[in-house]
N, C-alpha and C positions, 0 to 999 in steps of 0.2 A: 697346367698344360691342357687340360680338359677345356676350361673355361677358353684356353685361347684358341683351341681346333671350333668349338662350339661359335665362337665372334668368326671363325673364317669362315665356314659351311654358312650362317644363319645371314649373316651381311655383307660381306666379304664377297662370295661366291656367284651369287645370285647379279651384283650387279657389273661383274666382269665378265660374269654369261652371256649377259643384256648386250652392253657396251659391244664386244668382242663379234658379238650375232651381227647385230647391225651394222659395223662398219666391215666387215667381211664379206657381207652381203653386197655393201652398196660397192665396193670394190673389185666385186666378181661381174656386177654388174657394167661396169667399164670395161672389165676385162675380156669376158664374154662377146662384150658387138665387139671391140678391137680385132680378137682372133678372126672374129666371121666378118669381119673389112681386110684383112689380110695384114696387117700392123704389126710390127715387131717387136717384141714385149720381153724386156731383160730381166723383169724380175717382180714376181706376185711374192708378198710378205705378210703373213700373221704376225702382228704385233710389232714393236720399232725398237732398234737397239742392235746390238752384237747380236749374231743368228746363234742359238742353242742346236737346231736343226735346219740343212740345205741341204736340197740334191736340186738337181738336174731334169727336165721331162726331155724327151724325143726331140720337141722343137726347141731345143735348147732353152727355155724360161726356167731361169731359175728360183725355186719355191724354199721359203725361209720362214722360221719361227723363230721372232726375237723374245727377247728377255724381259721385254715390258708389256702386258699384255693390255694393251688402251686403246686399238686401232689394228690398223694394215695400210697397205698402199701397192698402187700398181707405178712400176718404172716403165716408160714406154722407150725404145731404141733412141738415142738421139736427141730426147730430153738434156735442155744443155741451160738455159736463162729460166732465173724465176717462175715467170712466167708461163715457161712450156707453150708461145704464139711465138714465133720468133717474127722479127720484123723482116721484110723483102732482101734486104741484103744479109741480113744472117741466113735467108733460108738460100739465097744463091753461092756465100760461102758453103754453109754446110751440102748444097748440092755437090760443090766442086770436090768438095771433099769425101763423102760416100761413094762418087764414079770413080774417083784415084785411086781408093780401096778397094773398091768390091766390084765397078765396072757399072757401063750404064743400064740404066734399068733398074739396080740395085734400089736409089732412092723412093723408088713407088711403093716400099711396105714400111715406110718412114711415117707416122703419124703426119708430119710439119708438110707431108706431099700429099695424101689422101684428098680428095673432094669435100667442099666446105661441108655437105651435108653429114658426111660420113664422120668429121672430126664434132659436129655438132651431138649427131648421136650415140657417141661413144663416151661424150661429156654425161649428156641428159639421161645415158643408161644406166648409171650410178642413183642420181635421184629415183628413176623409175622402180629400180629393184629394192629400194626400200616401198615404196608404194605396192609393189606384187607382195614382199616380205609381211605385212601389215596384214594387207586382205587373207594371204595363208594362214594366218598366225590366230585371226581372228577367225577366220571359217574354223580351223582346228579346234580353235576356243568352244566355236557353238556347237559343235558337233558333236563333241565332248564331255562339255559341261552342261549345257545348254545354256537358258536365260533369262534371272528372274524375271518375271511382269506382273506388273501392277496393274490395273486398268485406269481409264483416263478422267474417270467419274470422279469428281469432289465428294468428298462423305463429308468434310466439315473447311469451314472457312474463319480464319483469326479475326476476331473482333479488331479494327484500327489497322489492319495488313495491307499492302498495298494490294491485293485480290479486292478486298472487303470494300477499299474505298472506289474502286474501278467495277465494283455491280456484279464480282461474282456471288453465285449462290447456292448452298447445297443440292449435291443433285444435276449438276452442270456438269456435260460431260466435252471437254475440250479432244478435238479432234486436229485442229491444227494450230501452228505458230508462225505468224507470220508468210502465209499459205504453205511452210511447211507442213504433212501429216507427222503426225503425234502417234505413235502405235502403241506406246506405254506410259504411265507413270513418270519412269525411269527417263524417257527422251526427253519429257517435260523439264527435269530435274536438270539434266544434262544442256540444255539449250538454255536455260532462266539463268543457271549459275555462271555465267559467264558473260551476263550481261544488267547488271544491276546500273539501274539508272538510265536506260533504254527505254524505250518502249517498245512492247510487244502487241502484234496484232492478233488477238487469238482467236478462232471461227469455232465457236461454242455453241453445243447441242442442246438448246431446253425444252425439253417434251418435245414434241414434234417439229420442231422451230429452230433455223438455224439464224444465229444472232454471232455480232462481231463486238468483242468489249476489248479495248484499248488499257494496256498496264503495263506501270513502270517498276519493276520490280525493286525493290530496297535492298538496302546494301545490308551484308551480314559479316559479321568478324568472326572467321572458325579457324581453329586449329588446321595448321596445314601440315597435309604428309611430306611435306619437303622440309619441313622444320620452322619455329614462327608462327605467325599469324598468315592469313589471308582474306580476301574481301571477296564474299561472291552474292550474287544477287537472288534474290526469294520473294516468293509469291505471297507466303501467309496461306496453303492452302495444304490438306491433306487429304489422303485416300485410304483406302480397306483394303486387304486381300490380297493375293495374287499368288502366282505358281511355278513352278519352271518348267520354261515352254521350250522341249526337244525339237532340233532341226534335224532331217535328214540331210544328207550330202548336197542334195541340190539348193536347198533353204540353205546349210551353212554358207556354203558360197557365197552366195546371194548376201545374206547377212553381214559377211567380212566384206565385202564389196559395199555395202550400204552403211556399217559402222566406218573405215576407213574414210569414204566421202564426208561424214559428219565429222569426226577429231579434223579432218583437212581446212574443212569449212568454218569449223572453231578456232582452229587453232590460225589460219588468214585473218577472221576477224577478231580474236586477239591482239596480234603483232599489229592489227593496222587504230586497234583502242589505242596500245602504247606510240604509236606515232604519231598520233593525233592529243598526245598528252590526256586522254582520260582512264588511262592506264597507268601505275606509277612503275616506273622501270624496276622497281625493286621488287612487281612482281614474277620478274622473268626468273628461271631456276639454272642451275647449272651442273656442275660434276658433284659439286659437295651433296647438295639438295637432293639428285637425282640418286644416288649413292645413301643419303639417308630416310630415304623414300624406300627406297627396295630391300633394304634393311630389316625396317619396322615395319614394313607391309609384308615381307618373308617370316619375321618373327613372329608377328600376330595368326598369320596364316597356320605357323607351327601348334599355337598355342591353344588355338581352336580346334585344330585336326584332331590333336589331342583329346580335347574333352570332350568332343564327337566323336573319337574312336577312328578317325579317318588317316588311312598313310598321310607319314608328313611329307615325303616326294610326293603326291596328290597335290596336297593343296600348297605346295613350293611352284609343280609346274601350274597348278591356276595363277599364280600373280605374276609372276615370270611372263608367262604367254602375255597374260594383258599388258604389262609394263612396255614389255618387248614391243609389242604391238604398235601401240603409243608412242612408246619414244623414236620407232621408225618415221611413222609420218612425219614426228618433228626435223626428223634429223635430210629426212628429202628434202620437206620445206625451206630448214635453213640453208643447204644447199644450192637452193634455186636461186637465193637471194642473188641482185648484181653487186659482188664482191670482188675483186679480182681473183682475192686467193682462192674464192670459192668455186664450186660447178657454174654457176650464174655469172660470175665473173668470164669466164673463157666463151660463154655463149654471148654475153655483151659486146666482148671480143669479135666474136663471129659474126653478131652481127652488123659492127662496124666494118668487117671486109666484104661481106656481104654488100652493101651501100656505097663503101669507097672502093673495094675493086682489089686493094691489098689491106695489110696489117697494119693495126699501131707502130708509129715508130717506136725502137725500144726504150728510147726513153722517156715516152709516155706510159708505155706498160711498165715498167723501173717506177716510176714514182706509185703508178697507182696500183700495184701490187705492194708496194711497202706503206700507202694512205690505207688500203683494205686490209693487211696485217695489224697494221697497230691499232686500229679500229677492234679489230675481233678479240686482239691480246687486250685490250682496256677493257674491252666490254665483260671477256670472260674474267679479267682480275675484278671489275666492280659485283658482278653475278655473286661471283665464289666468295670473294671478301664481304658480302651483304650477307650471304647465307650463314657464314661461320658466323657472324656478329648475331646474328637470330641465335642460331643454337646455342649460345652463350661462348662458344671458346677462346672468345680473347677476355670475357668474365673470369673462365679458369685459370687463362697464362695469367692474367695480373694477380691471381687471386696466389699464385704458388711465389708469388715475388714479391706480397706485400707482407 
């Protein structure tokens, strides 16, 4: 029993916190401009399934906790086709039908009636509050914890490395990448590893002299926290030193606002390596991955606390915060994408009435809500099913049946 409270709290917990934050947020965040457009809102939900917990607010929205805790969702009044765009003639039925009920005027706090801008911003306020969630999460981070730094100096360079063959030298202190500035070590670290077999421009300091040396970082195979292997790119060069550099409240801000831009800007030119195939899809991660990421990042974090003497709720909310952090930007990002079923999808939407004046007919939105469905359901069964195969577990199902 012990051992199995210990697997709920250690992995279990941490990545249902994650999950659960995030999409609660981004769903507060629809909900929130809807209220202040005046939109009639039937029902805000923690989590999907039969409700364990509802009641009732003032404005009649009914608030529920379901029994699966993997998400939420906002119901908006009158949500009626897949879609939620209804086509011209659905929306003048459904007009006729809101006046017959409730009198005219009634349809103006109807999402499907609002002004194109105002259903535009209530889509795109979902992604953004992951994006606000990020920058918080991350300002809290620094404020808190603070954060290591390395300085930008070379202290030594790998004989045969791609640094080595590109003219770095000890003693070279890189200040940017690719007129990026470079403020640590660590940015260096963070910007090369996700681009192996690129070339980087770096604007490098020698002695008084500012010099430009051109490098293609090489690819490296390391163990990855999502389980498996992964491929990331490396300089061949190392550094000395460094300290943790405290933020006051204005720097953290600042800082969550400048870390968030970077995972944004990473993570676009990521998704746009795997569309261009120099990415291999199998390095995308998913629920299993991200799930045994926050697991073995909680547990090591435990294990350490420990032998440094530090609370394990400590170093539980150091990875948590970070994780959380992280997997928000992603989860706007994928958001944004033009998907039907997605946020991106319904602004694709918009801005096709936008230009033609009305909506997709419905059964244009019909098919390509169900082309954008089966799309995400393949992708997340390939994601999920690539990662279990990494971690070995159809190695164990066959291994209990042979």
């Amino acid at each position: 029993m012990a051992d199995i409270l210990q697997f709920v709290l250690i992995k279990v917990a941490p990545f249902l916190l994650v999950i659960m934050t995030i999409v609660v947020i981004h769903e507060l965040g629809h909900f929130w401009v809807a209220r202040a457009c005046g939109v009639a809102i039937d029902r805000f939900s923690i989590g999907f399934g039969r409700a364990i917990v509802a009641w009732k607010d003032r404005s009649g929205v009914e608030w529920r906790i379901g029994w699966l805790p993997l998400g939420g969702y906002v119901k908006f009044a009158g949500d009626s086709n897949v879609a939620s765009v209804p086509d011209q003639s659905d929306l003048s039925q459904m007009r006729s039908d809101i006046m017959a009920a409730e009198g005219a005027g009634a349809e103006k706090k109807y999402l499907a009636f609002k002004p194109l801008w105002q259903r535009a911003a209530i889509v795109v306020a979902g992604p953004v509050a992951n994006f606000v969630l990020a920058i918080v999460l991350f300002s809290i981070f620094l404020g808190v914890f603070g954060e290591p730094i390395t300085a930008t100096r070379v202290d030594a360079v790998t004989p045969g490395g791609a640094a080595a063959l590109a003219g770095f030298k000890a003693g070279d202190v890189l200040t940017a990448a690719d007129g990026r500035p470079m403020g640590s070590f660590q940015d260096i670290q963070f910007y090369v590893q996700y681009r192996p077999g690129t070339p980087i421009d770096f604007t490098v300091r020698r002695g008084v002299s500012l010099t430009h040396l051109v490098v293609t970082p090489g690819a490296a195979h390391v163990k990855s926290p999502f389980g498996g292997d992964q491929t990331v790119g490396r300089l061949g060069i190392s550094a000395r030193g460094g300290a943790v550099k405290r933020y006051n409240p204005i720097e953290a801000a600042q800082g969550g606002w400048v870390k968030t831009a970077q995972i944004t800007e990473t993570t676009l030119f990521f998704l746009g390596r795997i569309v261009t195939g120099h990415v291999a899809l199998d390095q995308l991660h998913g629920v299993v991955g991200i799930a045994h990421a926050s697991g073995d990042m909680t547990q090591q974090a435990v294990l350490e606390a420990h032998d440094a003497h530090i609370n394990p709720l400590v170093a539980t909310a150091f990875i948590v915060i970070q994780l959380a952090a992280v997997m928000s930007v992603s989860v706007g990002i994928l958001n944004l994408l033009p998907i039907p079923v997605l946020d991106g999808g319904h602004l694709m939407f918009y801005a096709y009435e936008l230009v033609v004046r009305r909506p997709p007919r419905a059964a244009v939105q019909a098919v390509a809500y169900r082309a954008g469905f089966a799309l995400l359901v393949g992708l997340m069964l390939f994601v999920n099913l690539n990662e279990l195969r990494r971690q070995g577990a159809f190695h164990f199902l066959g291994s209990l049946f042979s």
